[in-house]
C-alpha positions as CSV (number, residue, x, y, z in Angstrom):
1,X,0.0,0.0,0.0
2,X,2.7,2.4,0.9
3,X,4.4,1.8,-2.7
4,X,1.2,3.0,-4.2
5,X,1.2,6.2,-2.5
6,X,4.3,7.1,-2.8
7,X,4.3,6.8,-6.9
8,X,0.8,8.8,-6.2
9,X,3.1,11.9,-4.5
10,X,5.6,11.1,-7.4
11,X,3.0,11.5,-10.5
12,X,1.8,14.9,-8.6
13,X,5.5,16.3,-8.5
14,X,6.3,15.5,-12.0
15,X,3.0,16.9,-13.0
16,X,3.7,20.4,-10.9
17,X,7.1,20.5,-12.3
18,X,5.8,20.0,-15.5
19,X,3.2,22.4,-15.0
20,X,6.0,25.5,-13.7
21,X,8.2,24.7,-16.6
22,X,5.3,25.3,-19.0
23,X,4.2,28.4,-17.5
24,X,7.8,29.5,-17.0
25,X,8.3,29.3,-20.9
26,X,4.9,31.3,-21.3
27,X,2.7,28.6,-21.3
28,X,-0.8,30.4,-20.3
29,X,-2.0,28.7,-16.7
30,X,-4.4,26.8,-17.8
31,X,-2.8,25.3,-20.8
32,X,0.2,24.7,-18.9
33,X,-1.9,22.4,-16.7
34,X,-3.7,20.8,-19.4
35,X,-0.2,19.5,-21.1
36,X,1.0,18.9,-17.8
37,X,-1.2,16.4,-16.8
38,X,-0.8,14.6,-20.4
39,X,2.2,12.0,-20.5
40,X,1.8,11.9,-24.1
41,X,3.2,15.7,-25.2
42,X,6.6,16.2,-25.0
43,X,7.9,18.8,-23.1
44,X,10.7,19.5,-24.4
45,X,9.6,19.3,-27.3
46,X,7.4,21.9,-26.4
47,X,9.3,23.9,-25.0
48,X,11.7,24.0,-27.4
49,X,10.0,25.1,-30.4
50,X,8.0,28.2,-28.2
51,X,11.8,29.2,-27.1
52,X,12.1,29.7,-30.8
53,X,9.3,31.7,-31.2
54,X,5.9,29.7,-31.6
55,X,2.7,30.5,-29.8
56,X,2.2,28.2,-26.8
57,X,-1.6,27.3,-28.1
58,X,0.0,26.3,-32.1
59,X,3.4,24.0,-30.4
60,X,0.5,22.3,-28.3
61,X,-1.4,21.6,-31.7
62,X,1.8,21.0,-34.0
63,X,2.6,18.0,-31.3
64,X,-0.7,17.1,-30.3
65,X,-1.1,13.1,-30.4
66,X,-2.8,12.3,-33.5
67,X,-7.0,12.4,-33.5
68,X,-6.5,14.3,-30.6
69,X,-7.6,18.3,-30.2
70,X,-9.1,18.5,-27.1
71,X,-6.4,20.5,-24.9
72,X,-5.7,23.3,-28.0
């Protein structure tokens, strides 16, 4: 039981530090949290190409997982 829990703590700290280097890039709050909480964008990736200039909301729909607009 104890094992559980503590990967439960570990998902929420990866998914707030996700979250503050999201919004530290420019990554509007609620978008931030969004990506953050999906596994499947990669945030570097992201980060990466709105270092070089793209809109947060367009690099979130350039590497959104395929069928899938929901978040942008």
């Amino acid at each position: 039981m104890r094992t559980n829990t503590m990967s439960e703590a570990t998902g929420r700290d990866v998914v707030r530090w996700r979250r503050r280097q999201l919004t530290h890039t420019g990554f509007p709050p609620p978008l931030a949290a969004a990506i953050a909480e999906d596994a499947r964008y990669d945030l570097h990736a992201l980060i990466e190409l709105v270092e070089r200039g793209c809109r947060p909301d367009l690099a979130v729909r350039i590497f959104a997982p395929v069928g899938d607009e929901s978040v942008a």
